[in-house]
N, C-alpha and C positions, 0 to 999 in steps of 0.2 A: 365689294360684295354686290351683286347682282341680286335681284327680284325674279322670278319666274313666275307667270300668272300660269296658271293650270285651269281656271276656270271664272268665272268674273268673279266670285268673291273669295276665294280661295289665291291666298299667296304663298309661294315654298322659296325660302332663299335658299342661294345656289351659292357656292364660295367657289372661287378660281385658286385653283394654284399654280404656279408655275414652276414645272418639273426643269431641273438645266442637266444634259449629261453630256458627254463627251470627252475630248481631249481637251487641251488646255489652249489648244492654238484655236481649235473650232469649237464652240458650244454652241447648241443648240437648246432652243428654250419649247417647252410644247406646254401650252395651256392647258389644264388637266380640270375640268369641272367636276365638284364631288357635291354630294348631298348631305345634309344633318345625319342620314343614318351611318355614313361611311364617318363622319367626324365623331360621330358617341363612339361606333365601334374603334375606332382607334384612340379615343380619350380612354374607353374601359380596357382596352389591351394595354395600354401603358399602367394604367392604374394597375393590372392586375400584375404586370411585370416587377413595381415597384412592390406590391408588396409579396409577392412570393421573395424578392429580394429580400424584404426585410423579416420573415418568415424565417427564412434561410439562417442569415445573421442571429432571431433569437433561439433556433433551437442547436446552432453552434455553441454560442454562452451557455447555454442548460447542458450542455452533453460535458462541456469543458467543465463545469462545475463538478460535475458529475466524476469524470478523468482523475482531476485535482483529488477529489476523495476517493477514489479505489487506490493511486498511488500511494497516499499519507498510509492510509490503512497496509495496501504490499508493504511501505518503508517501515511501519512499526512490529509486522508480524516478522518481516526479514530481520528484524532489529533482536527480538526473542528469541528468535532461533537461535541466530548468534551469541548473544547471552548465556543464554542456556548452554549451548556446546560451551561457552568457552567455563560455565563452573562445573561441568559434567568432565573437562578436563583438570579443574582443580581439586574436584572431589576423589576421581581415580586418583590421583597423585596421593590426595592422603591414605583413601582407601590400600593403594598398592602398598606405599608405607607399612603400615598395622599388620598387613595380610603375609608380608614376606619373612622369609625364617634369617635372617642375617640375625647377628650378635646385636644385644642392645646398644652395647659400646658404638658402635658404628653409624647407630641411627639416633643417637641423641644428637646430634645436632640438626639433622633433617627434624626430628619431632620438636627440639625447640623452635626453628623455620617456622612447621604450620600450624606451631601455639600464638607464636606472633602474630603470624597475620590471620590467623580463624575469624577476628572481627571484617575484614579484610575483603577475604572469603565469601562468607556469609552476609554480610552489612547489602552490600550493594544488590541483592536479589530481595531480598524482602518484597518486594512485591511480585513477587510471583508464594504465596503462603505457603500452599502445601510443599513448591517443592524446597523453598528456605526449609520446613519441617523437619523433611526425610534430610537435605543437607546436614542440621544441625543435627541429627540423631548420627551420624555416618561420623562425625566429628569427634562426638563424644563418647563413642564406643573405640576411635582412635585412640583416646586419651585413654582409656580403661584398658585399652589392649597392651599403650605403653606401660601406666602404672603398673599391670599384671608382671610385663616382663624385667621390668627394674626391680618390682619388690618380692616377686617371687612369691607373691600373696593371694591369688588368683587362679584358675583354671584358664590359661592361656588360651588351650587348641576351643575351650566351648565360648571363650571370648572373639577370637577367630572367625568362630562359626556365626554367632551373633552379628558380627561386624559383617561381613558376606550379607547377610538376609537384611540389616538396614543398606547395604548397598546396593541391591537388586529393588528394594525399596524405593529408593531413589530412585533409580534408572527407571521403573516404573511410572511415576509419579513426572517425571519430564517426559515420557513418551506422553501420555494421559493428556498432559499439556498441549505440546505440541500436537497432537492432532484436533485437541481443541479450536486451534486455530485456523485450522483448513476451512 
């Protein structure tokens, strides 16, 4: 390092650098003199490189944090959807059952089937309330539609009917849902 006097009580050091460029066979060396204000301004240019770098880095972690929770959320509402159609396919099933005019002979073993598993059915939706509700109403008006047609003890077609109007219920009641979710 070098002293430069600038005035007889005034002293400004002077730092030398030595630049090398070239080829590998010839370099050449140039002594390049800089001053304290070129050395801050490239101490603060680094500085501020490093940390817009690290800037960079923490609002990557915040946005990925952020990712990680909108996917969990898409994966659980994707997850409901699913759900849902797949007992709005169980529920038609029994629904169509009840609703169809075949001989009861015929369909005593399909209504024993979705006596069986109604726990089945029903058990695993429980947490969605309203629509387990309107489920279990659509079930048990199956059950009254078949007792009607084995005992002959019933208004079959206004059981029918009833049965239809909890199944629009339902379907209701999962739309309701699902657009809850949106």
């Amino acid at each position: 390092m070098q002293v430069e006097r600038t005035s007889r009580f005034e002293t400004r050091p002077r730092i030398s650098l030595i630049r090398v460029s070239g080829e590998s066979s010839r370099l050449e060396a140039t002594l390049i003199n800089v001053d304290e204000k070129t050395i801050i301004a490239l101490a603060v240019g680094g500085l501020l490189t490093i940390l817009g770098g690290m800037l960079t880095k923490t609002f990557e972690f915040i946005l990925a944090g952020f990712q990680q929770k909108r996917d969990f959320r898409r994966f659980r509402r994707e997850k409901a959807y699913a759900e849902i159609e797949e007992l709005k396919n169980e529920i038609g099933w029994v629904y169509q059952m009840g609703v169809n005019w075949k001989p009861i002979e015929s369909k005593l073993s399909e209504y024993q089937k979705m006596m069986d598993s109604e726990e089945r059915i029903i058990g695993r939706y429980n947490k969605y309330p309203e629509i387990a509700s309107t489920a279990k109403d659509v079930v048990h008006w199956c059950k009254i539609v078949c007792f009607g047609e084995r005992e002959h003890s019933v208004d079959v077609v206004q059981t029918k009917k009833e049965l239809a109007d909890k199944y629009k219920g339902f379907l209701k009641a999962c739309d309701e849902y699902t657009e809850s979710l949106v």
